[in-house]
VMD Tcl script that builds the backbone (N, CA, C; Angstrom):
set m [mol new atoms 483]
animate dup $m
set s [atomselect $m all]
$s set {name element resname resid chain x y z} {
  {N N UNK 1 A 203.892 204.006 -68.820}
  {CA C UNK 1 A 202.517 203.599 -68.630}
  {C C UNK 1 A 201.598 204.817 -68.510}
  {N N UNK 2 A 202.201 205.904 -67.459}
  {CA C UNK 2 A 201.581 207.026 -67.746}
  {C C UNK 2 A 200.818 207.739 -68.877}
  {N N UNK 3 A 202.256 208.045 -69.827}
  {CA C UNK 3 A 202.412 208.454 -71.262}
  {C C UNK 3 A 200.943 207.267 -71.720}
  {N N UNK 4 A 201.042 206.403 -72.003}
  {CA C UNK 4 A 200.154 205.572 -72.678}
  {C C UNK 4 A 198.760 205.802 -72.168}
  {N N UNK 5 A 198.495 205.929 -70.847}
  {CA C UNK 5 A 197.146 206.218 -69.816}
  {C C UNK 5 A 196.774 207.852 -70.595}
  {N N UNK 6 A 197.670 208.818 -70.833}
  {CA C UNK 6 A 197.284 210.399 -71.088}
  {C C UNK 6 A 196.970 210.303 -72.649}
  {N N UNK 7 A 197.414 209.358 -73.509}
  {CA C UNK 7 A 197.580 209.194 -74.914}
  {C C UNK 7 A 196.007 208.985 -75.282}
  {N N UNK 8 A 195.539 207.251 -74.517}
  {CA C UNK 8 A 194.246 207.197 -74.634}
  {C C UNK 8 A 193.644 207.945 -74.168}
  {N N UNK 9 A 193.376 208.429 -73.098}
  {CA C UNK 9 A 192.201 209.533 -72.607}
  {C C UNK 9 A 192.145 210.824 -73.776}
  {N N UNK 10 A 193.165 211.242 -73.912}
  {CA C UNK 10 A 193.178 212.787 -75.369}
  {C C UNK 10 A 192.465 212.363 -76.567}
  {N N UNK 11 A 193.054 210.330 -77.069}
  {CA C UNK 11 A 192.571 210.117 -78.007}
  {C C UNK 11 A 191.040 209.849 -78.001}
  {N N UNK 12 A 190.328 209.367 -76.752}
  {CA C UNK 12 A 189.340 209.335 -76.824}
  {C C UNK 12 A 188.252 211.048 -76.862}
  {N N UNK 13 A 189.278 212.013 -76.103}
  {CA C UNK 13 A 188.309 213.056 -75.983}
  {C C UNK 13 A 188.477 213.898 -77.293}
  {N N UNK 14 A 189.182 213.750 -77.923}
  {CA C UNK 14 A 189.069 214.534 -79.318}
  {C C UNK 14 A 188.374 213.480 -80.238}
  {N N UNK 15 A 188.079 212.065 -79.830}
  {CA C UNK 15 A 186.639 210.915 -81.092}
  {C C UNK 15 A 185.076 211.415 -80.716}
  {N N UNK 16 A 185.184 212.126 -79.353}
  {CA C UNK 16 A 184.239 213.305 -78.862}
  {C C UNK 16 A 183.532 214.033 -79.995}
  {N N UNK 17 A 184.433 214.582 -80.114}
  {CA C UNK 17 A 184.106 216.323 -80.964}
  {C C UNK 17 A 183.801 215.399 -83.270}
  {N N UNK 18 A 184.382 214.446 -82.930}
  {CA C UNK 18 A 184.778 214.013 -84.593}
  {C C UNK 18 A 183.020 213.237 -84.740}
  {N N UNK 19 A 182.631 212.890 -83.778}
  {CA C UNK 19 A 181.300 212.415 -83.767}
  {C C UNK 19 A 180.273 213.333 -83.841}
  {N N UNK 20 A 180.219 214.489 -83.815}
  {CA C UNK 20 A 179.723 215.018 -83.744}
  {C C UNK 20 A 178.618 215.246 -85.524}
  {N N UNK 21 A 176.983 215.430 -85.171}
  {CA C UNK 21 A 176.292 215.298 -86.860}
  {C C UNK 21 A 176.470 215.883 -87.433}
  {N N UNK 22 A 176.896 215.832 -89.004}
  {CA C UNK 22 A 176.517 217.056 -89.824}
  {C C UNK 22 A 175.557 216.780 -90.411}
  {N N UNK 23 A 174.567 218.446 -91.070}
  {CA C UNK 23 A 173.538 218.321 -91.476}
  {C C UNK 23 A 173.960 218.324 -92.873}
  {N N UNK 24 A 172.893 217.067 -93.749}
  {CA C UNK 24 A 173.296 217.338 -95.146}
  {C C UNK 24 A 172.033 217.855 -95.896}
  {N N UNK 25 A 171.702 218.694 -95.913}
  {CA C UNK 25 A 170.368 219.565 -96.414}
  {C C UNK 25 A 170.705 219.633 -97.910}
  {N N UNK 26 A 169.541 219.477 -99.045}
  {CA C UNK 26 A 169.857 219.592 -99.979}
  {C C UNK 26 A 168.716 220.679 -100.865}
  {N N UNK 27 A 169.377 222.052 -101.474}
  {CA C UNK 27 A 168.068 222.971 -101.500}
  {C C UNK 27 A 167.952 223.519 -102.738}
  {N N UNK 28 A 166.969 224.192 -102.794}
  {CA C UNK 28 A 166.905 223.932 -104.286}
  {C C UNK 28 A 167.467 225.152 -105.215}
  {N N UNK 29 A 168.133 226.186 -104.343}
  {CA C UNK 29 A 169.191 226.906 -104.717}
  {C C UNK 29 A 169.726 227.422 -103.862}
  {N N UNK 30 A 170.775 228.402 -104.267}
  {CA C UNK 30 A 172.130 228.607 -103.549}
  {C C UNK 30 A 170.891 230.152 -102.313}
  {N N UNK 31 A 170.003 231.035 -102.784}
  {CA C UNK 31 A 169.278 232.109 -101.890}
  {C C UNK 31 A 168.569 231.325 -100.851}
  {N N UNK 32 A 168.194 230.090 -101.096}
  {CA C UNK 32 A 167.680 229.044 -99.789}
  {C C UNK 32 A 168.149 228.699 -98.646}
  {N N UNK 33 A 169.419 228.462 -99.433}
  {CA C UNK 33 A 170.844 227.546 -98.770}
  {C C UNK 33 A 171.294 229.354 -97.674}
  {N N UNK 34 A 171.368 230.073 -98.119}
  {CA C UNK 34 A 171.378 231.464 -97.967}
  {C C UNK 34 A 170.782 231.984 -96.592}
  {N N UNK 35 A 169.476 231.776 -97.092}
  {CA C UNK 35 A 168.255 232.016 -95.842}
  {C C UNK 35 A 168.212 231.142 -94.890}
  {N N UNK 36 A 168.350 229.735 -95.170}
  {CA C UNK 36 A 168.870 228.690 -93.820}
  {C C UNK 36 A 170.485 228.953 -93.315}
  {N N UNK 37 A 171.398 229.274 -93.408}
  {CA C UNK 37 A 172.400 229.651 -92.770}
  {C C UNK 37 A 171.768 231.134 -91.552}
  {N N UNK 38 A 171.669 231.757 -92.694}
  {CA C UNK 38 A 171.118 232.700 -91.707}
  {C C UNK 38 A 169.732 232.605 -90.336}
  {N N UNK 39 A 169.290 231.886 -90.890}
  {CA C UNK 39 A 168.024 231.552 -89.936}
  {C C UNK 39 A 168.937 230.535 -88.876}
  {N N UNK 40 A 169.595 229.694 -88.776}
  {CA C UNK 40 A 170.357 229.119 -88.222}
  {C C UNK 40 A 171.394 229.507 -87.125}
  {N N UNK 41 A 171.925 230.662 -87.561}
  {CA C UNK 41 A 173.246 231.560 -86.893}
  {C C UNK 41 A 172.431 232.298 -86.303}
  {N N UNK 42 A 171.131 233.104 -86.715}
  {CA C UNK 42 A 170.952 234.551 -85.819}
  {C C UNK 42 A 169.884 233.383 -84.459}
  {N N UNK 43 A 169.231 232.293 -84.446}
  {CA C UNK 43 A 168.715 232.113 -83.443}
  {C C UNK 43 A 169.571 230.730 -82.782}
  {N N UNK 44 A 168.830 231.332 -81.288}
  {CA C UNK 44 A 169.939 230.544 -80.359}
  {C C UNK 44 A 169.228 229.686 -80.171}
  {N N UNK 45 A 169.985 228.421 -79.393}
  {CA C UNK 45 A 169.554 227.112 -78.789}
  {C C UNK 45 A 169.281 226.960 -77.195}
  {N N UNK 46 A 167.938 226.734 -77.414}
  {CA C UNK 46 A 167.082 226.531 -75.878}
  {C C UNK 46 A 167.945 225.548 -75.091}
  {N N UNK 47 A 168.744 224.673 -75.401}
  {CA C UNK 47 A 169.426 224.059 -74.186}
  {C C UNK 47 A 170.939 224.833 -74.003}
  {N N UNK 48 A 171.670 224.807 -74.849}
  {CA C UNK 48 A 173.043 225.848 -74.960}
  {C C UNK 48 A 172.817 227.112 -74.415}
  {N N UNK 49 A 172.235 227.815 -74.645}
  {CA C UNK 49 A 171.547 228.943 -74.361}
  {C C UNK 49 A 172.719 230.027 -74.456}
  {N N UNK 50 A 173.991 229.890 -75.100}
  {CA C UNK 50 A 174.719 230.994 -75.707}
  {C C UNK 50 A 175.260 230.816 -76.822}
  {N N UNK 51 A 174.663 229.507 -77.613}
  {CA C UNK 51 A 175.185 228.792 -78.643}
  {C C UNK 51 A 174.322 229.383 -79.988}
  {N N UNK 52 A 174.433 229.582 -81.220}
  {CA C UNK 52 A 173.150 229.823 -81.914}
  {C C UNK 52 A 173.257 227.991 -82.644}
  {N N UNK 53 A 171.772 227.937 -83.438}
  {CA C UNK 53 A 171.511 226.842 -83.411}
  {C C UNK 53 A 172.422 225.690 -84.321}
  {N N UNK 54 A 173.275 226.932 -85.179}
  {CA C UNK 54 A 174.071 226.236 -86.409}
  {C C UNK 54 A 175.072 225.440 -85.443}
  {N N UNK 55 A 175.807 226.217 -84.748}
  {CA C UNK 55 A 177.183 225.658 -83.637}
  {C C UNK 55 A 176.550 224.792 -82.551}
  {N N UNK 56 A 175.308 224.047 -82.261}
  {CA C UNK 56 A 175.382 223.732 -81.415}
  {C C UNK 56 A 174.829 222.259 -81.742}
  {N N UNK 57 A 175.535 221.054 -80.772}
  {CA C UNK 57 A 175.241 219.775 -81.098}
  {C C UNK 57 A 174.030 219.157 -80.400}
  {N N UNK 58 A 173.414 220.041 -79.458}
  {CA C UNK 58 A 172.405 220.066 -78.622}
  {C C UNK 58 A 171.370 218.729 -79.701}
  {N N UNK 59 A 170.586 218.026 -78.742}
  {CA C UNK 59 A 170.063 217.214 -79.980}
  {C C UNK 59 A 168.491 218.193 -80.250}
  {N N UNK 60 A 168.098 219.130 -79.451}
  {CA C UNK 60 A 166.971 220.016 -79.630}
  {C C UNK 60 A 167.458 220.774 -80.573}
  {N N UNK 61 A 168.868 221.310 -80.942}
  {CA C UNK 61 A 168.989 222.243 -81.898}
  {C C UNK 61 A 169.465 221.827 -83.241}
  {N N UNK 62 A 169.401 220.096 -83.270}
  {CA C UNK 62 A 169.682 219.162 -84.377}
  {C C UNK 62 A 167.995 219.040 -84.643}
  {N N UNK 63 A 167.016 219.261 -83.810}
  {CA C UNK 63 A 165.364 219.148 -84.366}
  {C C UNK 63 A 164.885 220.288 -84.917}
  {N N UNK 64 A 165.506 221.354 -84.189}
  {CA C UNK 64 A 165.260 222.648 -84.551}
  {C C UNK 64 A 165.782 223.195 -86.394}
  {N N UNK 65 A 166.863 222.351 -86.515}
  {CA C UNK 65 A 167.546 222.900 -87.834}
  {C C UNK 65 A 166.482 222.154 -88.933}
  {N N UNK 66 A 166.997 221.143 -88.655}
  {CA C UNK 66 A 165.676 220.036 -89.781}
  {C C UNK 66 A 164.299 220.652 -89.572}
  {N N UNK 67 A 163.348 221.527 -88.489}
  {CA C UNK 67 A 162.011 221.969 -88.861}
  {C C UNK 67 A 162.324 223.528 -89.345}
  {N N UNK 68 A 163.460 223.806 -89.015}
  {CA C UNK 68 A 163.711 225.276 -90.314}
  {C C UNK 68 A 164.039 224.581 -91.492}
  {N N UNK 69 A 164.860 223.305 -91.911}
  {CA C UNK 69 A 164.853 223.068 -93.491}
  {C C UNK 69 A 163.341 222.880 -93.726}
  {N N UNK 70 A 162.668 222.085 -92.822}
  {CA C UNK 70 A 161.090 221.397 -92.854}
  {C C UNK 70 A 160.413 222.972 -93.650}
  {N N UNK 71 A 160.311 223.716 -93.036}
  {CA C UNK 71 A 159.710 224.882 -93.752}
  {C C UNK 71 A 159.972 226.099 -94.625}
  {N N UNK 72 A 161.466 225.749 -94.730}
  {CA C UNK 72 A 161.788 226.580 -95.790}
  {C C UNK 72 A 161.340 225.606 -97.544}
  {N N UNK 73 A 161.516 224.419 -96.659}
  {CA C UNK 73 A 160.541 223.601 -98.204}
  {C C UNK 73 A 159.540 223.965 -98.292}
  {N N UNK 74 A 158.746 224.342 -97.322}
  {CA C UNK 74 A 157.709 224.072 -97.377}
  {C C UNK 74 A 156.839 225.976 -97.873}
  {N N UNK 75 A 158.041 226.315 -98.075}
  {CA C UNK 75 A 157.775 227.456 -98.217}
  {C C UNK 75 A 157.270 228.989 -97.598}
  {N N UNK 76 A 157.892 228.679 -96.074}
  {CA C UNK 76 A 157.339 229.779 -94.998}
  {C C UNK 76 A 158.433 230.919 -95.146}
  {N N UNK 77 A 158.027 232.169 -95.066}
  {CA C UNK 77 A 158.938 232.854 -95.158}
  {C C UNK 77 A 159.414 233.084 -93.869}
  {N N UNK 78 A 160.828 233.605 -93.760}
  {CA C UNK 78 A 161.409 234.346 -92.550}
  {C C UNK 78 A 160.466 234.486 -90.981}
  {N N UNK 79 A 160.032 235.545 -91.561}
  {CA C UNK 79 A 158.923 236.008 -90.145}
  {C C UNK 79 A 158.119 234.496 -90.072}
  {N N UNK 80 A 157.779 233.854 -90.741}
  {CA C UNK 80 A 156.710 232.786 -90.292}
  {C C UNK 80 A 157.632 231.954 -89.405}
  {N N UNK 81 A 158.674 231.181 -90.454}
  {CA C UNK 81 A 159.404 230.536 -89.349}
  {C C UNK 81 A 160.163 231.196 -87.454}
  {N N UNK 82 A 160.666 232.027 -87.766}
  {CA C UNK 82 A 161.309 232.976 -86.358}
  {C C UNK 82 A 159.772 232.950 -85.386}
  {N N UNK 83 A 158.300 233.299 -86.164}
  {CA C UNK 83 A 157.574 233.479 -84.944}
  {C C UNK 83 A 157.135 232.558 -84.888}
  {N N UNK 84 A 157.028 230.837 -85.486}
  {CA C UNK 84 A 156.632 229.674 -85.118}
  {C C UNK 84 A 157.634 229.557 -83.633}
  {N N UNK 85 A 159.289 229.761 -84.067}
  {CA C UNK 85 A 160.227 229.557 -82.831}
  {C C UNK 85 A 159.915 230.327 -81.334}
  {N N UNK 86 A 159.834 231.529 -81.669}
  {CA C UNK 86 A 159.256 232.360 -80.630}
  {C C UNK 86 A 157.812 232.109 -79.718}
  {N N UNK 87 A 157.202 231.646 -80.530}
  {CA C UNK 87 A 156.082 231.106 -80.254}
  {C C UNK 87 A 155.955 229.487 -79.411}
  {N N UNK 88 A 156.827 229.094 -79.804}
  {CA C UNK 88 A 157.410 227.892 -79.468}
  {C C UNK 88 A 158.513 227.961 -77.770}
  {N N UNK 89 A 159.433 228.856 -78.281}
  {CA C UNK 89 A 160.317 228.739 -77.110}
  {C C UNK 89 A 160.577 230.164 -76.473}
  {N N UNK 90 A 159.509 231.303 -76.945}
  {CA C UNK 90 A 159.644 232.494 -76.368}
  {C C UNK 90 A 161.159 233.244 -76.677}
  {N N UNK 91 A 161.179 234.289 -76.453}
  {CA C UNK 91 A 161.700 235.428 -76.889}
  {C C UNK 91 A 163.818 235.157 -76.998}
  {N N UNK 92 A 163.899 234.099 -76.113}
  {CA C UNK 92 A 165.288 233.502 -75.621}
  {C C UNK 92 A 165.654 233.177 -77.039}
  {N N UNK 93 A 165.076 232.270 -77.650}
  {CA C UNK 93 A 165.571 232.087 -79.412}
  {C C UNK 93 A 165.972 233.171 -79.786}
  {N N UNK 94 A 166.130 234.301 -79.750}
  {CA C UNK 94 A 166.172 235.280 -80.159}
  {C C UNK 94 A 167.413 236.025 -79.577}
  {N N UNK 95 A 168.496 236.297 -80.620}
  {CA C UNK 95 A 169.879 237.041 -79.921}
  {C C UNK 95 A 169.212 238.282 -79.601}
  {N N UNK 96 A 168.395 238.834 -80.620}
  {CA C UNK 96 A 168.024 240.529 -80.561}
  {C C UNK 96 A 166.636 240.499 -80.232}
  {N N UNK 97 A 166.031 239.947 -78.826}
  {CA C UNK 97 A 164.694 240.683 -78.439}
  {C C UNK 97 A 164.312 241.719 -79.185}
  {N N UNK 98 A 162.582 241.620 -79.461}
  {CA C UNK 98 A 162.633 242.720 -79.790}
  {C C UNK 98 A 161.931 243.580 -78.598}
  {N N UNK 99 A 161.818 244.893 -78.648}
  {CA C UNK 99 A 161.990 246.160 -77.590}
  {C C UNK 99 A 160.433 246.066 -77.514}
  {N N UNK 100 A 159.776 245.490 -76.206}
  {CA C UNK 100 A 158.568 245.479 -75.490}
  {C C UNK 100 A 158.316 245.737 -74.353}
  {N N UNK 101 A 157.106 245.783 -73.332}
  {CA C UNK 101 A 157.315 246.263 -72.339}
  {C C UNK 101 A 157.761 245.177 -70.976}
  {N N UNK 102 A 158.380 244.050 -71.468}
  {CA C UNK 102 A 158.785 242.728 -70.973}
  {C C UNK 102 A 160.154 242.929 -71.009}
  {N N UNK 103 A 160.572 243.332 -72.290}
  {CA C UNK 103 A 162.383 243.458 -72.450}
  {C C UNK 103 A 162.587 244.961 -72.109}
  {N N UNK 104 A 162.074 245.437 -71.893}
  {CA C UNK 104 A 162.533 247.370 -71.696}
  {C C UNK 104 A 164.061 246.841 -70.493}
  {N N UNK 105 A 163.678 246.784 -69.532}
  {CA C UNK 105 A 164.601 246.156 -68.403}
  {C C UNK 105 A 166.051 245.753 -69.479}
  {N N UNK 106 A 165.995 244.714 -70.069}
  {CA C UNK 106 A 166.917 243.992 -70.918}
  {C C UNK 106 A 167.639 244.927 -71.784}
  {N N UNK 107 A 166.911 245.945 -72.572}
  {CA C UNK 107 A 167.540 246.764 -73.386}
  {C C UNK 107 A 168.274 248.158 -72.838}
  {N N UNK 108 A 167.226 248.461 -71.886}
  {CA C UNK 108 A 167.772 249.727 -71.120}
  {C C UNK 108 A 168.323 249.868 -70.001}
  {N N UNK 109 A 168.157 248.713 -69.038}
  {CA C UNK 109 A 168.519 248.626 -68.217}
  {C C UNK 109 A 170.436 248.940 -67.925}
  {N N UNK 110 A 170.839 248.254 -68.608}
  {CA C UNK 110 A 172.539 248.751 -69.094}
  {C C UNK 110 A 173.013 250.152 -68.822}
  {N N UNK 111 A 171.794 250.657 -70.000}
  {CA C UNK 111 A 172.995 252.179 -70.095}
  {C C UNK 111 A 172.376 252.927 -68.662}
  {N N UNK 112 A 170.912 252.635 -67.990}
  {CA C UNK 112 A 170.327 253.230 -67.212}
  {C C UNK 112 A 171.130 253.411 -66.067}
  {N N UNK 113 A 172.099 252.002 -65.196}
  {CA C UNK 113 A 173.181 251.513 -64.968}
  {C C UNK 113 A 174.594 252.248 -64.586}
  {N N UNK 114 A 174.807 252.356 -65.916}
  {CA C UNK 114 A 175.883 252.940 -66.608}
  {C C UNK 114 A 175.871 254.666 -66.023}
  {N N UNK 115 A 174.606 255.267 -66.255}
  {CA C UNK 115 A 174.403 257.038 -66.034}
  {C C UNK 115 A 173.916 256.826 -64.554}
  {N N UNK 116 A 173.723 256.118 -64.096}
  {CA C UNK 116 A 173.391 255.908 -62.666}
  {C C UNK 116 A 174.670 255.814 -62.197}
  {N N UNK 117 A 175.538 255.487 -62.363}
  {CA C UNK 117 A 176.980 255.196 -62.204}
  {C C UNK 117 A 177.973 256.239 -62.086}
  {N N UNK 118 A 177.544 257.320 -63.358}
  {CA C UNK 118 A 178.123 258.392 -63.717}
  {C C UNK 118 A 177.411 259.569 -62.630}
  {N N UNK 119 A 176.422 259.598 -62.394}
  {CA C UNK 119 A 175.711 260.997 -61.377}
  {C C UNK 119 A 176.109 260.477 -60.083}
  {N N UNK 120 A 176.079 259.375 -59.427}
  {CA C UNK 120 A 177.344 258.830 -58.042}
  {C C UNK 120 A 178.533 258.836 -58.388}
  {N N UNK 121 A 179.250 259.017 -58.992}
  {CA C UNK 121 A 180.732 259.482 -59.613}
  {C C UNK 121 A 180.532 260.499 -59.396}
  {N N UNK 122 A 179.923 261.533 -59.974}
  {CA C UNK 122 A 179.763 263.168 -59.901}
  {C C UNK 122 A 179.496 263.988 -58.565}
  {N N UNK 123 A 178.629 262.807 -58.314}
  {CA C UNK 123 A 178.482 263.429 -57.076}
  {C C UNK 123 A 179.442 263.345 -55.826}
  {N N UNK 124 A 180.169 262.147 -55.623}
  {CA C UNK 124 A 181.175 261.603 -54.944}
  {C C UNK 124 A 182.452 263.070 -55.461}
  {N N UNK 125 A 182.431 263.030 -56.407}
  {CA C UNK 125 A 183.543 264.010 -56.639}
  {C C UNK 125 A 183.466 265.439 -56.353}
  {N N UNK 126 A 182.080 266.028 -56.596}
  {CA C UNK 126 A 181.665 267.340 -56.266}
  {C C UNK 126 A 181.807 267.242 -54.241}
  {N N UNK 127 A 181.015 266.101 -53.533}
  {CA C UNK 127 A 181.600 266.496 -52.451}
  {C C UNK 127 A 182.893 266.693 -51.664}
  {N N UNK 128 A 183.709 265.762 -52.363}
  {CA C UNK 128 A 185.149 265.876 -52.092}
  {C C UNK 128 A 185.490 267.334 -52.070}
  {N N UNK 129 A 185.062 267.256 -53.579}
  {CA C UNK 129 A 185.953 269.184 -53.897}
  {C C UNK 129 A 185.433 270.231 -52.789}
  {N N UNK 130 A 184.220 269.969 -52.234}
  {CA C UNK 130 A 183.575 270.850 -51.802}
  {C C UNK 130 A 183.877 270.855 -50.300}
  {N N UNK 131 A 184.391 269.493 -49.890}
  {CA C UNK 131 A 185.055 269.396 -48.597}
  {C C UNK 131 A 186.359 270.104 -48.342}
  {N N UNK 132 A 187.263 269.949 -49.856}
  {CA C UNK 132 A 188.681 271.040 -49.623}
  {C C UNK 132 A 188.734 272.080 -49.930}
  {N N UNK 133 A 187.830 272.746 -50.316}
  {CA C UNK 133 A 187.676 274.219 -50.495}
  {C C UNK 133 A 187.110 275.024 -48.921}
  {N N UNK 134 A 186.651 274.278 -48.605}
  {CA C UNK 134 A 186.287 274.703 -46.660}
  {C C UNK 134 A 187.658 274.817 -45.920}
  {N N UNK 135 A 187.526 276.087 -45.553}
  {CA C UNK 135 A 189.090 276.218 -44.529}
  {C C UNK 135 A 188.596 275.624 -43.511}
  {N N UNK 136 A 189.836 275.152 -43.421}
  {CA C UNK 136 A 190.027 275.125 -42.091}
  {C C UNK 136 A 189.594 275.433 -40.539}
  {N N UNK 137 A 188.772 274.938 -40.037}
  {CA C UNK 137 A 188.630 276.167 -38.645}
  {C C UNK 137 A 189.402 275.672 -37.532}
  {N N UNK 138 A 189.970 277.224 -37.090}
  {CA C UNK 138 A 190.695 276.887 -35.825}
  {C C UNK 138 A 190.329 276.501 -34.418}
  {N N UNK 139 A 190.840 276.261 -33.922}
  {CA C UNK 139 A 190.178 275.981 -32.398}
  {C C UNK 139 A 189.627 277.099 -31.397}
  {N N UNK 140 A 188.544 277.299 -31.040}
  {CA C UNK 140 A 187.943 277.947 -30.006}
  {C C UNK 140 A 189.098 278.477 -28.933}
  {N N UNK 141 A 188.780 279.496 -28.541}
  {CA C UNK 141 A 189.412 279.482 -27.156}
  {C C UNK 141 A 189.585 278.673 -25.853}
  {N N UNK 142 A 188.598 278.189 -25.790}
  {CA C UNK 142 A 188.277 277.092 -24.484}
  {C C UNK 142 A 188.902 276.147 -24.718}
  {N N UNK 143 A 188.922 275.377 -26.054}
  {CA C UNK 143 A 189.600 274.326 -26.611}
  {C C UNK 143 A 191.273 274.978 -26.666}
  {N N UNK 144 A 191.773 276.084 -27.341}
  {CA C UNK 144 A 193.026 276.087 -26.732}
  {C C UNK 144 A 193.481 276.378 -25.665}
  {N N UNK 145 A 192.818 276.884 -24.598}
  {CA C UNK 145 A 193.449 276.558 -22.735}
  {C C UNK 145 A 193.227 275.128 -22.552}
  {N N UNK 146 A 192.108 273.996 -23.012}
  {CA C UNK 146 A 192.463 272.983 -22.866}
  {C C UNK 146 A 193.743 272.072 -23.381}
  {N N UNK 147 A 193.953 272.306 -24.393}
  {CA C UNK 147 A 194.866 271.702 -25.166}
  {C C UNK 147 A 196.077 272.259 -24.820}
  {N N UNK 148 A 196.402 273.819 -24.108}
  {CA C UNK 148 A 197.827 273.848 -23.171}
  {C C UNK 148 A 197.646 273.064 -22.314}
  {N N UNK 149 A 196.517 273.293 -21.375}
  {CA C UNK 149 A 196.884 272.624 -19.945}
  {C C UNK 149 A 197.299 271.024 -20.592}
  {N N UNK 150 A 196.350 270.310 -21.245}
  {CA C UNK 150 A 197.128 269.038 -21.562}
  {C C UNK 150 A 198.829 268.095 -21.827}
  {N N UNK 151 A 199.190 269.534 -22.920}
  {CA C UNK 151 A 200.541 269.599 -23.771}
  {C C UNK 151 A 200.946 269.952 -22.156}
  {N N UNK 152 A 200.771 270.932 -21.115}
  {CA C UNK 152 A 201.959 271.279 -20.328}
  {C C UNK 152 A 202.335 270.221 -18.647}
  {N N UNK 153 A 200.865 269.489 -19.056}
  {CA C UNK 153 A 200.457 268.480 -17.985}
  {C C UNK 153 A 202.019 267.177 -18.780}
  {N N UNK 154 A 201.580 266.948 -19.894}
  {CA C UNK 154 A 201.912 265.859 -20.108}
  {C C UNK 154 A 204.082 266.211 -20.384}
  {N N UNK 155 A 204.438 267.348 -20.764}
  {CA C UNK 155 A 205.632 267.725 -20.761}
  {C C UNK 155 A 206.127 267.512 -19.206}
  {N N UNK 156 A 205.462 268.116 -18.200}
  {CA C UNK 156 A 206.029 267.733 -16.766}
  {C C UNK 156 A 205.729 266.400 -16.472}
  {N N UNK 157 A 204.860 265.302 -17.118}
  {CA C UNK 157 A 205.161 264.306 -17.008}
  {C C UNK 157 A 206.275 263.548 -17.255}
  {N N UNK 158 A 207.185 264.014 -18.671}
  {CA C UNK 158 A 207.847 263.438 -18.837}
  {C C UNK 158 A 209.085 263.872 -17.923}
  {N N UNK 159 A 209.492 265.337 -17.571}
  {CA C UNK 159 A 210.627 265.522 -16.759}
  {C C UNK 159 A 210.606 265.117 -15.741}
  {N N UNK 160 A 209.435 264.290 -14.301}
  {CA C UNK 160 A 209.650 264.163 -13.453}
  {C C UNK 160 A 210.452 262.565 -13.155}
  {N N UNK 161 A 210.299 261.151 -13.854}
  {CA C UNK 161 A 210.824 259.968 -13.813}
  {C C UNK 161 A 212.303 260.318 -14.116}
}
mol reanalyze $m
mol bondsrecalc $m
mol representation Tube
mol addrep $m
């Protein structure tokens, strides 16, 4: 009964994925068909938000594909369509921001990070070294009559029990 209970549940979650839409776009040559793949793959989907719009079943990125076929009929080039999207859903459509004074943070922030990382490494290591290259200092005089009387206090401690 088990077996039969795990059978249906798998069979239902893989009629999941088989439902899923395909788009049947029909264009009027193969450099179209070309430019919509690509317009498709390089921008992402506002609800997925790590998905680009081709891979994703999102039903916003099933509206999104049909108003990029919508205007590649219609004859917008590249840049028109990407900055209708941008314009539309801001800079997130976009795998590759481009470099402004909004994304500086986003682009540089990493390696800034990264060498910030490396000069506290350097420095962590330069003090070390610089701690074992310091001899040693010995004890004062005062400090070694203290430290007999202690050692000779605590030796006659132990011989008297």
């Amino acid at each position: 009964m088990r077996r039969l209970f795990a059978a249906a549940v798998l069979g239902l979650a893989l009629l999941g994925g088989a439902q899923a839409a395909i788009d049947t776009y029909e264009f009027a040559d193969e450099a179209q068909r070309q430019r919509y793949r690509t317009l498709v793959e390089e921008l992402r989907c506002p609800k997925c938000q790590n998905q680009n719009i081709a891979d994703s079943d999102a039903p916003i990125a099933m509206d999104l594909r049909a108003e990029i076929y919508r205007m590649l009929e219609a004859g917008q080039s590249d840049e028109q369509i990407i900055d209708f999207l941008v314009a539309r859903y801001g800079d997130f459509v976009l795998y590759k921001p481009p470099v402004t004074s909004r994304t500086l943070l986003l682009w540089y922030g990493p390696a800034a990070l990264l060498l910030g990382g490396f000069v506290l490494l350097g420095v962590i290591v330069l003090r070390r070294r610089g701690n074992k290259s310091m001899p040693a200092q010995g004890l004062s005089d005062a400090e070694r009559r203290r430290l007999a009387t202690l050692l000779n206090q605590a030796s006659s401690d132990k011989k008297d029990p």
